[in-house]
MARNUMI-763041 format. One record per residue: x, y, z of N, C-alpha, C, CB in turn. Coordinates in steps of 0.001 Angstrom, whole numbers, plus 500000, padded with zeros to 6 digits. Glycine has a CB too. Example, Ala and Ser with C-alpha at 12.3 -4.5 7.8 and 13.67 -1.06 7.14 Angstrom:
2
<<513190 494310 507800> <512300 495500 507800> <513200 496700 507800> <511308 495527 509046>>
<<512850 497750 507080> <513670 498940 507140> <512900 500030 507870> <514084 499402 505725>>
This chain:
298
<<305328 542937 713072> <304408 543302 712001> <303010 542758 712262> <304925 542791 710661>>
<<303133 541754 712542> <301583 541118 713338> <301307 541545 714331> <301419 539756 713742>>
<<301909 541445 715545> <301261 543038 716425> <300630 544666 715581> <302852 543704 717410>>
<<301305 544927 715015> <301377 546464 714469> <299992 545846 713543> <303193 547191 713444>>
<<299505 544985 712670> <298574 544846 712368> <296996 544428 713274> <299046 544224 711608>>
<<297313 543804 713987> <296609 543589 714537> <295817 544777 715141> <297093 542832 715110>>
<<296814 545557 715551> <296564 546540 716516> <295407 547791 715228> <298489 547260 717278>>
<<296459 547751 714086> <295607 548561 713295> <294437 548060 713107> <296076 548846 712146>>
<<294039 546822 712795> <292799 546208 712266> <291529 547039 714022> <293154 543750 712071>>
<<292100 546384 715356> <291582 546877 716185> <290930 548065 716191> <292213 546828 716823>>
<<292050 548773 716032> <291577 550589 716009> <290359 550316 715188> <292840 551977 715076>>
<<290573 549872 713970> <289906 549670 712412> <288327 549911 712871> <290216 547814 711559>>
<<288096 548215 713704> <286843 547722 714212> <285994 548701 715412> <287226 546287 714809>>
<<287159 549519 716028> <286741 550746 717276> <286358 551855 716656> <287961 551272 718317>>
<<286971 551979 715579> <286652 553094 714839> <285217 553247 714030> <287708 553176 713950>>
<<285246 552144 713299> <283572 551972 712591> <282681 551978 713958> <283236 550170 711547>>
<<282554 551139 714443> <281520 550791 715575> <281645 552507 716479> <282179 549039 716739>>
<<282389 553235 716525> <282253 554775 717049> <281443 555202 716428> <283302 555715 716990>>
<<281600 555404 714824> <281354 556317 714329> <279507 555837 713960> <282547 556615 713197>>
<<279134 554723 713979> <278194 554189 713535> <277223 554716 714873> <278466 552616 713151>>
<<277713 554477 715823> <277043 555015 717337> <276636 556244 717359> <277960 555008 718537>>
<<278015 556848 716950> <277312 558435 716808> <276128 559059 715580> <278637 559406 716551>>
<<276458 558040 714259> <275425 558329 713403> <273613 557879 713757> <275982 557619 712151>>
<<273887 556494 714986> <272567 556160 715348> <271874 557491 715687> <272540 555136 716529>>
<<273044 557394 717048> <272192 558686 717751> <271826 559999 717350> <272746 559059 718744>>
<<272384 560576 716342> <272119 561606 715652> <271101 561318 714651> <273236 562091 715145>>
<<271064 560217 714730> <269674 559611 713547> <268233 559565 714284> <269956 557699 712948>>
<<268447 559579 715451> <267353 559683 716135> <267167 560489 716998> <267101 558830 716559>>
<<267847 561435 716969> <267885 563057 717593> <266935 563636 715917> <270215 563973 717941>>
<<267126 563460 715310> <267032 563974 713898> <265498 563633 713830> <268108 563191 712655>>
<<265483 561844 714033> <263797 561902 713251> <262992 561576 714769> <263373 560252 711637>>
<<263409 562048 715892> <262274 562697 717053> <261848 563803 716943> <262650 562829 718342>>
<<262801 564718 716346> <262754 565970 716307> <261618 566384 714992> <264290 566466 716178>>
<<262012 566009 713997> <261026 566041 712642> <259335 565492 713525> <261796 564514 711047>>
<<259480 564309 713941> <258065 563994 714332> <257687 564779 715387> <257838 562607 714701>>
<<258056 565190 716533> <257687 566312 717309> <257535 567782 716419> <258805 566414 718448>>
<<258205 568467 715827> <257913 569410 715120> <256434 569017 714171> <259229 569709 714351>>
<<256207 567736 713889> <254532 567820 713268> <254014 568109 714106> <253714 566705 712719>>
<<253956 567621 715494> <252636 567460 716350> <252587 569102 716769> <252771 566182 717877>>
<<253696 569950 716838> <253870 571308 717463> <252865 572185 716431> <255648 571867 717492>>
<<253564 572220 715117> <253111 572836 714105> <251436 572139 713647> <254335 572694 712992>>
<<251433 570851 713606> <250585 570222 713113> <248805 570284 713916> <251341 568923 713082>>
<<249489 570505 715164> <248154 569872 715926> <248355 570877 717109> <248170 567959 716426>>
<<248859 571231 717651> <249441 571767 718594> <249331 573644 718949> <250751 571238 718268>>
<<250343 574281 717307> <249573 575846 717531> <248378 575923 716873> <250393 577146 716960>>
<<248208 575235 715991> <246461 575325 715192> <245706 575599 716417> <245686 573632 714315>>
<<245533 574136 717307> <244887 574350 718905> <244723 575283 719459> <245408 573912 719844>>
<<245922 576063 719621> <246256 576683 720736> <246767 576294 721956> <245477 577152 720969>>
<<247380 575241 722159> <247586 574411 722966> <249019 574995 723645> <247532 573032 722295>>
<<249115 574529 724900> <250834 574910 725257> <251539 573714 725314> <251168 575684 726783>>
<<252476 573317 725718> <253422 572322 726304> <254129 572803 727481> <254423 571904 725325>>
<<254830 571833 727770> <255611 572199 728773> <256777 572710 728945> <255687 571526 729266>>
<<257867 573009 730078> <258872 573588 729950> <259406 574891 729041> <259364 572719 729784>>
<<260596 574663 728023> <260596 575643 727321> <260152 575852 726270> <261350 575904 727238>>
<<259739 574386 725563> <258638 574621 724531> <257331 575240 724869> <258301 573417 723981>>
<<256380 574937 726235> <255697 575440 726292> <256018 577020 726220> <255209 574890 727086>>
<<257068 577522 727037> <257463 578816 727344> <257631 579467 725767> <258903 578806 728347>>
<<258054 578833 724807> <257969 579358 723562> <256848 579705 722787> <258512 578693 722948>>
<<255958 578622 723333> <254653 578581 722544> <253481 579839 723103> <253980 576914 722778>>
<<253757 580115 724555> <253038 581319 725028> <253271 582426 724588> <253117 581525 726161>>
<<254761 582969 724278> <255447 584219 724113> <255020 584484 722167> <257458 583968 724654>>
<<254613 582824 721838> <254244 583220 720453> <252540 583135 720257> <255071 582159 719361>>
<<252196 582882 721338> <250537 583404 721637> <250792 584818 721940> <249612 582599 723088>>
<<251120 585085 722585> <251136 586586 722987> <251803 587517 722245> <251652 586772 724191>>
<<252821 586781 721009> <253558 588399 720535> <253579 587508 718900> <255752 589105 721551>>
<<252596 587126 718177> <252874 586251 716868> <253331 586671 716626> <252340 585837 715955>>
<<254422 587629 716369> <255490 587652 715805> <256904 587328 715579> <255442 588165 715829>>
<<257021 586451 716923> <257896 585547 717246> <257764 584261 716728> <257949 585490 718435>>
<<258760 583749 716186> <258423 582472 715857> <259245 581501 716748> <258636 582254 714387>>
<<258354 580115 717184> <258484 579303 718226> <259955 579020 717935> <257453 578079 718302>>
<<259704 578450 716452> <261429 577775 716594> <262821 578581 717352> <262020 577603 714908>>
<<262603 580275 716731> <263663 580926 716813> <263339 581305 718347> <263876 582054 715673>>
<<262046 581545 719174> <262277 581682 720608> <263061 580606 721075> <261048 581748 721378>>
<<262343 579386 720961> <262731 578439 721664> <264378 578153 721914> <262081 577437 721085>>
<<265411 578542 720300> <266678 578733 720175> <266929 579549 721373> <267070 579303 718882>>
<<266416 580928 721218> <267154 581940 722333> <267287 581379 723347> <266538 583168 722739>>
<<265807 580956 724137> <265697 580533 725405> <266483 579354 725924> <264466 580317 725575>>
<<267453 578494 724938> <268225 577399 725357> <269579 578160 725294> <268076 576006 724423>>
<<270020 578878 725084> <271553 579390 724888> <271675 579226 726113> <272011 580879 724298>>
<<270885 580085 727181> <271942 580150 728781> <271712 578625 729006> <271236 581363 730500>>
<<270861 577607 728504> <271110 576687 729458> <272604 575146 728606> <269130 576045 729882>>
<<272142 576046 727446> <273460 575267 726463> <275315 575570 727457> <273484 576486 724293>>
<<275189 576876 727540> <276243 576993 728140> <276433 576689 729594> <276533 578051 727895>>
<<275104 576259 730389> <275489 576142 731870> <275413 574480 731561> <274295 576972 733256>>
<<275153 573764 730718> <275363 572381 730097> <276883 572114 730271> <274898 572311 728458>>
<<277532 572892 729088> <278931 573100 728803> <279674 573045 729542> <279243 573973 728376>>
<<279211 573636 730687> <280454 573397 732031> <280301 573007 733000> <281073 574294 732574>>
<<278771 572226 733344> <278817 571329 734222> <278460 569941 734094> <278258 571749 735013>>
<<277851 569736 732400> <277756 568774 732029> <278552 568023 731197> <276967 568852 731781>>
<<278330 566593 731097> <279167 566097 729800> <279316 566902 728668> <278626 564941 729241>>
<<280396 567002 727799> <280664 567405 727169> <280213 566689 725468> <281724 567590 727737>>
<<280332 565324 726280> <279279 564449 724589> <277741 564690 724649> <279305 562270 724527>>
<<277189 564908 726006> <275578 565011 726441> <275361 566314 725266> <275180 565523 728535>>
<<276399 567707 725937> <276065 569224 725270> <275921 569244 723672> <277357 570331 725632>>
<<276970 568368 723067> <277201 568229 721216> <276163 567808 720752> <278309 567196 720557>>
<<275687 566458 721425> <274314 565768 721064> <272929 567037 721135> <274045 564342 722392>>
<<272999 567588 722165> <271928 568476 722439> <272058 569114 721935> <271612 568930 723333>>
<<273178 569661 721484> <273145 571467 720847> <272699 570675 719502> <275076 572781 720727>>
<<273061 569445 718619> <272615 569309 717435> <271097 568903 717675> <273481 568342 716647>>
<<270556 568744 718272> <269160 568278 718676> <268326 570002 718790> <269255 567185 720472>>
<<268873 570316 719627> <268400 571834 719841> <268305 572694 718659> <269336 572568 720753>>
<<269877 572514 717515> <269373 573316 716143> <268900 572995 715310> <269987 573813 715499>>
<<268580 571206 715593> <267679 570584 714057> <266053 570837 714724> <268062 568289 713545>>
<<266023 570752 716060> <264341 570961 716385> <264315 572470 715766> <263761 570875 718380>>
<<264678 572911 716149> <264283 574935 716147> <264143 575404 714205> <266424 576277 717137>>
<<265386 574273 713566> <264928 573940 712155> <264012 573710 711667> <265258 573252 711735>>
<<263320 572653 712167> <262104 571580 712237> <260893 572582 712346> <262178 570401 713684>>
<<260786 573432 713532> <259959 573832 713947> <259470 575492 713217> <260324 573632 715263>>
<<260876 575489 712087> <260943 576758 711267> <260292 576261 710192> <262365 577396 710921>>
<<260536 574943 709998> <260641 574919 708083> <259409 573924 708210> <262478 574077 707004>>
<<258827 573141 708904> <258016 571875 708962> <256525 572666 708731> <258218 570889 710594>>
<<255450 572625 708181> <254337 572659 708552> <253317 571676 707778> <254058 573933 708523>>
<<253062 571231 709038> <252314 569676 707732> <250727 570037 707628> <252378 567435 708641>>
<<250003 569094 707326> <248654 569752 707002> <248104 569837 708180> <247717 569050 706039>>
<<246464 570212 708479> <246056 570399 709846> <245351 569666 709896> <245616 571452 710344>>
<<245194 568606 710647> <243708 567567 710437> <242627 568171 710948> <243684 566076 711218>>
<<241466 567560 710753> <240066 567465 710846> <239850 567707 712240> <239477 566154 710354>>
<<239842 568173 713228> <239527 567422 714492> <238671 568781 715311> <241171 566739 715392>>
<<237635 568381 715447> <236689 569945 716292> <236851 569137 717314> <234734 570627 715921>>
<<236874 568225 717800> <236870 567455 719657> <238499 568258 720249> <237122 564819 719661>>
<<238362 569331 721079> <239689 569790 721592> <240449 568341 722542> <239344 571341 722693>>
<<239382 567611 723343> <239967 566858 723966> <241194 565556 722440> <238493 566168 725050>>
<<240638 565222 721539> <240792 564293 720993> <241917 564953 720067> <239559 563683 720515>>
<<242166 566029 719763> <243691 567147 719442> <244384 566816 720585> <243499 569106 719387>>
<<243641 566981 721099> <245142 566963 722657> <245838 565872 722834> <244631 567065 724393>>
<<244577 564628 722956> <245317 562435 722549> <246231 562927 721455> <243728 560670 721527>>
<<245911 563370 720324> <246468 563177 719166> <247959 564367 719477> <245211 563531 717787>>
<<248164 565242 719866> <248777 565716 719809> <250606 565183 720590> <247938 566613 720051>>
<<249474 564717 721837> <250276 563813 722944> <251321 562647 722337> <249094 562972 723897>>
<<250561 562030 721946> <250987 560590 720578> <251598 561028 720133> <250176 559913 719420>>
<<251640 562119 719208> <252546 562450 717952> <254292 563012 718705> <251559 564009 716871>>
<<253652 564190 719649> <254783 564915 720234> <255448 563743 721497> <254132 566565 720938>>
<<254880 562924 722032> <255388 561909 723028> <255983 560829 722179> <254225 561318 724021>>
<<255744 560283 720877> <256620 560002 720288> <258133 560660 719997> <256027 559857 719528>>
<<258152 561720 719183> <259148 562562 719608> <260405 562711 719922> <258916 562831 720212>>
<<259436 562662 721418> <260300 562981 722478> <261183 561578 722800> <259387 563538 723776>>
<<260238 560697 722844> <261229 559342 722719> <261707 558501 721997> <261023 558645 723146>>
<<262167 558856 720835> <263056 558687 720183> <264231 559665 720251> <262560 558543 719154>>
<<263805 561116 720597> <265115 562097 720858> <266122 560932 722551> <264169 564423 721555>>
<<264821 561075 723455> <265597 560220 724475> <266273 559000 724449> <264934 559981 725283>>
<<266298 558128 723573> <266534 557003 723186> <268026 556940 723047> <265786 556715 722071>>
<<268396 558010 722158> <270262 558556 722012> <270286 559064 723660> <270741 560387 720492>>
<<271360 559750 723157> <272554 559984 724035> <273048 561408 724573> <273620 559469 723320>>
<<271581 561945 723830> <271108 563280 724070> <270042 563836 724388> <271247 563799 723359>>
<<269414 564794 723732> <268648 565573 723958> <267911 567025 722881> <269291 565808 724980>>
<<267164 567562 722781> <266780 568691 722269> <266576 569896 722909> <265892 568476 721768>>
<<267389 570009 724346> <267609 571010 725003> <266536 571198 725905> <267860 572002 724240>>
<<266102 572371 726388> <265443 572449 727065> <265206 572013 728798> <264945 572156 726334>>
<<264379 572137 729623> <264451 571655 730729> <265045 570413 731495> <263586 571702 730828>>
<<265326 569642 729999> <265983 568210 730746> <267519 568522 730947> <265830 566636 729660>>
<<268091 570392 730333> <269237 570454 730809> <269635 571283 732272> <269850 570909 729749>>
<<268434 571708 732383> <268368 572386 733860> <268345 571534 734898> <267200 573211 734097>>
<<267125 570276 734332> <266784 569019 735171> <268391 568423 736224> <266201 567633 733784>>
<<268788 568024 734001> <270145 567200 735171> <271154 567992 735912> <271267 566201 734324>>
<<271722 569206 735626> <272032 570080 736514> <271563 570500 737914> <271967 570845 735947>>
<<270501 570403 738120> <269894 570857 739474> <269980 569500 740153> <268252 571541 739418>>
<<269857 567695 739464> <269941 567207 739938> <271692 567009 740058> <269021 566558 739654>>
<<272682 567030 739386> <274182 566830 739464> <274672 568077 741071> <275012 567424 737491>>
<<273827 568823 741078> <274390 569705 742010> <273823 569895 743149> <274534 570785 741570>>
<<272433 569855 743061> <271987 569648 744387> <271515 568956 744609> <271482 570211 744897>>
<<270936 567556 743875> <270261 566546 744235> <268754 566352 744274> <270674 566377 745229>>
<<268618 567582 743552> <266758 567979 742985> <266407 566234 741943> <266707 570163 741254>>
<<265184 565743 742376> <264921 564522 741144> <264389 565478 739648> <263307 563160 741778>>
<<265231 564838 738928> <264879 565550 737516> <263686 565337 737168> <265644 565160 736363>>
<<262555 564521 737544> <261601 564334 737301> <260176 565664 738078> <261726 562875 737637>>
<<261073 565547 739303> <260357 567122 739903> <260722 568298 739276> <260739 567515 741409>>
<<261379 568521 738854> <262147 569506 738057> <261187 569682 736641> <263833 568890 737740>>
<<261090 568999 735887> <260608 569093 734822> <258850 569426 735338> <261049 567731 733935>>
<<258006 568449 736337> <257082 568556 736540> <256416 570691 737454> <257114 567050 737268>>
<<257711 570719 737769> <257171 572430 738581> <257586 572569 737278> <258005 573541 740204>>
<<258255 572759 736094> <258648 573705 735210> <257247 573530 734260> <260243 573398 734489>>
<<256513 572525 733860> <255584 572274 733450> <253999 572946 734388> <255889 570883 733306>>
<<254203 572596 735467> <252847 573572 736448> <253100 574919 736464> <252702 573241 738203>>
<<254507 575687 736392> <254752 577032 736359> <254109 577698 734748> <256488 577194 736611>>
<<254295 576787 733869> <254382 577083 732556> <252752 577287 732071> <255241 575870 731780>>
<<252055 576599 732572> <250757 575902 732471> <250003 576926 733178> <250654 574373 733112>>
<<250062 577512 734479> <249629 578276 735202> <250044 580020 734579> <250169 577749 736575>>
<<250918 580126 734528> <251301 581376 733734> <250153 581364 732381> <253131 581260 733181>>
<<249932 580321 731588> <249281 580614 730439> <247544 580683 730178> <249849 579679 729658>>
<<247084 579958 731860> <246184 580038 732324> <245580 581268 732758> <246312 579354 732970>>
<<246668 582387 733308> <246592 583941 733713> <246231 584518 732395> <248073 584656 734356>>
<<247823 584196 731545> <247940 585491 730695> <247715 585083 729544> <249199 586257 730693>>
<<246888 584069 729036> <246695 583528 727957> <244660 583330 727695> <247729 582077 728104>>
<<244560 581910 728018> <243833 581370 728004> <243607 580021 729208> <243932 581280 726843>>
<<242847 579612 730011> <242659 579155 731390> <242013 577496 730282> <241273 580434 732764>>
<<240979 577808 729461> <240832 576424 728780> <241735 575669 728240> <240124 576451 727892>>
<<242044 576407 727400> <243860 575963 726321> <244649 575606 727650> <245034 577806 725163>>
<<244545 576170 728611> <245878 575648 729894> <245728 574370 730200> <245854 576392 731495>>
<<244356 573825 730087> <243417 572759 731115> <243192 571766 729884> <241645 573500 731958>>
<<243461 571898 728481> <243470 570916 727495> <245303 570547 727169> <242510 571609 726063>>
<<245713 571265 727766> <247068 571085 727513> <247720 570102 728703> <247755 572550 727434>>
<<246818 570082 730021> <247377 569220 730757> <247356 567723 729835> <246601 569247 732173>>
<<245940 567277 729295> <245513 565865 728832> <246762 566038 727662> <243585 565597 728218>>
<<247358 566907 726897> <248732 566612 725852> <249399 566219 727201> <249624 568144 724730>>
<<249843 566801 727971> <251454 566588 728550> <250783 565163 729565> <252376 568418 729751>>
<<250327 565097 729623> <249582 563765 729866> <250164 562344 729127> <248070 564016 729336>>
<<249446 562312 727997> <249795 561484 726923> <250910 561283 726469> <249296 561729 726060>>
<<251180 562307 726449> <253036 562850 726152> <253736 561980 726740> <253676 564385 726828>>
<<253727 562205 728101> <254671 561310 729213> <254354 559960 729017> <254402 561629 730859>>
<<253129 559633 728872> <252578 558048 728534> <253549 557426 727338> <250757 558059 727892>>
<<252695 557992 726257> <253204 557772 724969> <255356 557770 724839> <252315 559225 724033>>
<<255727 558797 725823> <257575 558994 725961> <258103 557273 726195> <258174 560246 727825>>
<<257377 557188 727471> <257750 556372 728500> <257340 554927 727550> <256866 556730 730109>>
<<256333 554415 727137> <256199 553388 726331> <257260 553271 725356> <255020 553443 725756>>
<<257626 554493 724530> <258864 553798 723284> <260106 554348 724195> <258863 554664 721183>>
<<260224 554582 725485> <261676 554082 726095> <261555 553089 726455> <262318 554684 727122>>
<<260780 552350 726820> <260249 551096 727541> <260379 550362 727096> <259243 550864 727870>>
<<259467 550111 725949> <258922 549391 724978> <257628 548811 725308> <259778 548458 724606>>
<<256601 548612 724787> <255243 548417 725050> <255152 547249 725430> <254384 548651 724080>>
<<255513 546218 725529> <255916 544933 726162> <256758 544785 727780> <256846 544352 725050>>
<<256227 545462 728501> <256718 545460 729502> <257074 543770 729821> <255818 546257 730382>>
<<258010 543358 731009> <258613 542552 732095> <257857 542667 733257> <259984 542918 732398>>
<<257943 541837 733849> <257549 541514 735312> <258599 540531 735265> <255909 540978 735745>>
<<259570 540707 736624> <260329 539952 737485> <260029 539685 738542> <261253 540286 737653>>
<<260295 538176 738651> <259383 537173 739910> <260871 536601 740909> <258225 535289 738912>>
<<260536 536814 742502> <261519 536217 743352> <260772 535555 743954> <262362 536950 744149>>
<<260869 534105 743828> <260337 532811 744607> <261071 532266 745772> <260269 531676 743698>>
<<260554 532284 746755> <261040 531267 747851> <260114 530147 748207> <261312 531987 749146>>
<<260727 529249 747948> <260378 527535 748287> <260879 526852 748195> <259682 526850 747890>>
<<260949 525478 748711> <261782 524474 749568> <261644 523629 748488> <261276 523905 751130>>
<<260689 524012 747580> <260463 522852 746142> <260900 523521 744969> <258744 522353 745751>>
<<262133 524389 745457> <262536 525079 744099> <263109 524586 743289> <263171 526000 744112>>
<<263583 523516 743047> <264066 522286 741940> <263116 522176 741001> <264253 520769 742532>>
<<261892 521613 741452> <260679 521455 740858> <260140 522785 739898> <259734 521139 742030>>
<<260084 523829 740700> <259341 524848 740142> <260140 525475 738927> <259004 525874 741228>>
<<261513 525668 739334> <262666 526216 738134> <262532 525185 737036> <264465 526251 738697>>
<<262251 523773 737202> <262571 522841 736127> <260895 523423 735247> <262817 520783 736794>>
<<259804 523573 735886> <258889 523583 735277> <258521 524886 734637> <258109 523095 735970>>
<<259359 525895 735034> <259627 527140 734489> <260039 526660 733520> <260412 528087 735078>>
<<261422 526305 733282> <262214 525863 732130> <261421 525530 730849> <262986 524668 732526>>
<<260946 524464 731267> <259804 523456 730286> <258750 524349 730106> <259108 521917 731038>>
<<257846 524322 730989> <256619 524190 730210> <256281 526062 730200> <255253 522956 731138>>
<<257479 527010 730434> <256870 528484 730055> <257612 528951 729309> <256661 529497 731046>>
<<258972 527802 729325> <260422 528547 728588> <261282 529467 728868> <260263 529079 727615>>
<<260896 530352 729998> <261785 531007 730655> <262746 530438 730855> <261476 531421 731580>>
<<263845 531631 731124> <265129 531109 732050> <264606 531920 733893> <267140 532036 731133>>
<<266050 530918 734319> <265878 530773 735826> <267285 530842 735965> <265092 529403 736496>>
<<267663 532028 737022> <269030 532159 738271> <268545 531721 739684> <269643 533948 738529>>
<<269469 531196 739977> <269070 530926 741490> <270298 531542 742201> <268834 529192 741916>>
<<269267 532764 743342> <270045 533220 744129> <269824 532925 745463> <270117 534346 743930>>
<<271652 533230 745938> <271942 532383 747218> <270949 533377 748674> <274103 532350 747480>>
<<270155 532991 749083> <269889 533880 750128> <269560 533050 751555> <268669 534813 749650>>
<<269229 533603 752538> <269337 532604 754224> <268724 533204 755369> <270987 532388 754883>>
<<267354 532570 755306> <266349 532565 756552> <267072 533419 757844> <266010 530819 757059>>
<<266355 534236 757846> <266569 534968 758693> <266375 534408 760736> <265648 536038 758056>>
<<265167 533892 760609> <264966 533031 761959> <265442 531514 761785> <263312 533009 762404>>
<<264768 531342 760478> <265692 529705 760673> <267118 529238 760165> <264907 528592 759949>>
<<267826 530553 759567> <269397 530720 759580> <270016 529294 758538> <270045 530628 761516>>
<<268221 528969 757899> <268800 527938 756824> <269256 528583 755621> <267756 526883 756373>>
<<270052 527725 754740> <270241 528520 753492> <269197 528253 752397> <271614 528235 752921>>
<<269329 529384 751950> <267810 528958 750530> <268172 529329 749317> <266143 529890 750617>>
<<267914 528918 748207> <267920 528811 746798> <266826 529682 746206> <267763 527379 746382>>
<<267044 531073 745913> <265736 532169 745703> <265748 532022 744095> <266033 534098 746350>>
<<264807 531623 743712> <264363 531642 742007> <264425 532859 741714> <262871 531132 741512>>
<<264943 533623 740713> <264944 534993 740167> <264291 534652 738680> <266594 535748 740139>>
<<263573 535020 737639> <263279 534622 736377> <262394 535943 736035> <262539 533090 736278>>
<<262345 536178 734652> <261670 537161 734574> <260145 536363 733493> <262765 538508 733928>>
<<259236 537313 733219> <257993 536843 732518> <256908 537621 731523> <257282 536433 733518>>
<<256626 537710 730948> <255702 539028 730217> <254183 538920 731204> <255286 538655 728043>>
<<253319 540106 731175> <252286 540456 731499> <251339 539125 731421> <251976 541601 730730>>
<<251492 538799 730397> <250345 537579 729797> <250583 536152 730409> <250500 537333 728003>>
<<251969 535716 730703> <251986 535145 730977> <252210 534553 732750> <252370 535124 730106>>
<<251932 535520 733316> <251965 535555 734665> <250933 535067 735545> <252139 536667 734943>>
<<249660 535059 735143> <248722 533828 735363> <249171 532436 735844> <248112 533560 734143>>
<<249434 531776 734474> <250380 530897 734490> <251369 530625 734884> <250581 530752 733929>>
<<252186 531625 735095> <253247 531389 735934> <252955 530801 737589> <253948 532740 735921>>
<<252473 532014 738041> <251730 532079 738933> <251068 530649 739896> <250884 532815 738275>>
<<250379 530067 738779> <249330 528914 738707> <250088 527955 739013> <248570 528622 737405>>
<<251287 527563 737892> <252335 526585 738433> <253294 526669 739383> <252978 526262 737629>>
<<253420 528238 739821> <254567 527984 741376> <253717 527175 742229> <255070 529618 742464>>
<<252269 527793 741949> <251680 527293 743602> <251066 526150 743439> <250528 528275 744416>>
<<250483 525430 742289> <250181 523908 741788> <251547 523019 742703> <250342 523762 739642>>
<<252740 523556 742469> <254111 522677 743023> <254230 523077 744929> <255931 523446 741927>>
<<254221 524379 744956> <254195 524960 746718> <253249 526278 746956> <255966 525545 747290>>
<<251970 525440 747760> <250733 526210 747946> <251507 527570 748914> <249324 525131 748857>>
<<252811 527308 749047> <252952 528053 750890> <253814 529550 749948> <254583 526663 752698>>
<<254401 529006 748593> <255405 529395 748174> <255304 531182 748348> <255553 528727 746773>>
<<256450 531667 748648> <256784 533309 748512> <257016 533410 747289> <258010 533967 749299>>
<<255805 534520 746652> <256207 534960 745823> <256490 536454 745840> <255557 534542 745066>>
<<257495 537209 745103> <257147 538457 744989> <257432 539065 743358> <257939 539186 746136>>
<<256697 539744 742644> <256101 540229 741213> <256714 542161 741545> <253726 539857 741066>>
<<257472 541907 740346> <257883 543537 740281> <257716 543893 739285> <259138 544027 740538>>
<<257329 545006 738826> <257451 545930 737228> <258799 546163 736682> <256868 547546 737326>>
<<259132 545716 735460> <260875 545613 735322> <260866 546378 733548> <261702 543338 735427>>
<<261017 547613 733806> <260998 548326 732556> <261445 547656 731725> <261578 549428 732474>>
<<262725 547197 731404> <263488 546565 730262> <264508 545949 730420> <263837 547288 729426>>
<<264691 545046 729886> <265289 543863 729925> <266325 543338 728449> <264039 542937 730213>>
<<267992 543681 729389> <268947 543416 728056> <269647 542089 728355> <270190 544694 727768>>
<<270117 541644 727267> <270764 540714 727751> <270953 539604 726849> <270227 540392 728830>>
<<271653 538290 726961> <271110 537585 726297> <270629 536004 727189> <272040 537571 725134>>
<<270349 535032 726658> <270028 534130 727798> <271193 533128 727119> <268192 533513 728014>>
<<271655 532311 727714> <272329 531091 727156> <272429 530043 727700> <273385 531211 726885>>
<<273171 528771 727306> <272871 527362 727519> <271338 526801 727135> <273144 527122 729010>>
<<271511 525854 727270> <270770 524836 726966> <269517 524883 727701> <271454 523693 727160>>
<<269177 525828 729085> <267990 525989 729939> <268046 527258 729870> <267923 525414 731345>>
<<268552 527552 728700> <268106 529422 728687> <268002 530660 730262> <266185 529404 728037>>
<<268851 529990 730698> <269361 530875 731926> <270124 532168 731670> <270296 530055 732772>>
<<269321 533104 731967> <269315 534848 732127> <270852 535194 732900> <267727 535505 733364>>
């Protein structure tokens, strides 16, 4: 009976913590989608502006035929790639997306917020970038998606090994150039500075605006330098095992990570302790984890 309970309570605790996961992520498929649908509706067709991929591809076909409306193109134009999702992709990736795909195309039906003030086309376009590059990263943040090119992306990359990042970028120059022909060539060339910002603005709230820098030290006074890490910056410190290649000694490589600001300082005190010291400084998107003990070791 204490097994058999136990076991239920288990399920119990697997079960909430599921279902809570899936409500995150649908919580933020939901309000990327609402805030991207302002910047589309809001700032975006007022402009005349395009985007990229298949939103852009929606937004031309509703320059050219207003009688289409973006939301309901944009629906059509994801079906073939919903179903080539379906069977070569995850099957939790496709659910997430297809609900992302029918609350944007919702969003983008029912949303129209007011139009701001703005005669500077360049300064619509910042603003547009911000609003819709927000968005987008919070849709990326889950465990999905709102359809579109990032499902062709990972497909072309699952199968042939295309980087999804090239993928999205020709689908964006194809899109851009087409609207430059058969549209408007200015609106094409203010729409680069959105998809610009866009990617900026994405990449910061996946990131988080607080970037990392991770530091690998080699020196013979690495006792010293890790202790003074410890103390006087508060970091934590791993020491990894690594071994001189010509002098086949073994060495103690400081690993620790540091924020932007404080890398000066960091800096200042490796080489205050070893003028000779190796350092090397990397860009470290994000950083999980927790630190523990008593020297806050990572």
């Amino acid at each position: 009976m204490k097994t058999f309970s136990l076991v239920k309570e288990i399920n119990y605790e697997h079960l909430v913590h599921s279902v809570s996961a899936v409500a995150a992520n649908l919580g933020l498929i939901a309000a990327g989608s609402i805030v991207y649908a302002f910047g589309i509706n809001g700032v975006l067709i007022p402009k005349g502006f395009l985007g990229g991929g298949i939103v852009g591809l929606a937004l031309l076909i509703h320059y050219l035929l207003p009688f289409a409306a973006v939301g309901l193109v944009y629906l059509v134009l994801n079906v073939p790639l919903v179903f080539l999702a379906w069977i070569n992709i995850s099957r939790r990736f496709v659910l997430y997306s297809l609900f992302g795909l029918l609350f944007l195309s919702a969003s983008l039906t029912f949303i129209h917020p007011p139009v701001p003030d703005i005669s500077d086309p360049i300064l619509a376009a910042i603003l547009a970038g911000v609003i819709c590059g927000t968005g987008v990263g919070l849709v990326l943040r889950s465990l999905g998606s709102t359809g579109g090119m990032d499902i062709l992306g990972i497909y072309l990359n699952k199968t042939f090994g295309f980087r999804i990042g090239s993928v999205l970028f020709a689908s964006n120059v194809l899109v851009l150039a087409a609207g430059a022909y058969l549209y408007d060539i200015q609106k094409s060339l203010y729409s680069v500075i959105f998809l610009y910002t866009a990617s900026k603005v994405t990449d910061a709230i996946l990131t988080g605006f607080n970037r990392r820098k991770s530091l690998m030290i080699i020196s013979d006074n690495y006792e010293n330098i890790a202790q003074k890490i410890l103390t006087r910056i508060g970091r934590g410190v791993t020491y990894l095992k690594g071994e001189g290649a010509y002098s086949r000694r073994d060495k103690n490589v400081i690993f620790t990570i540091t924020t932007l600001a404080e890398l000066p300082k960091m800096k200042e005190l490796i080489l205050s302790e070893d003028p000779e010291a190796f350092i090397v400084v990397n860009d470290t998107l994000e950083v999980l984890g927790k630190r523990h003990g008593r020297k806050k070791v990572y």
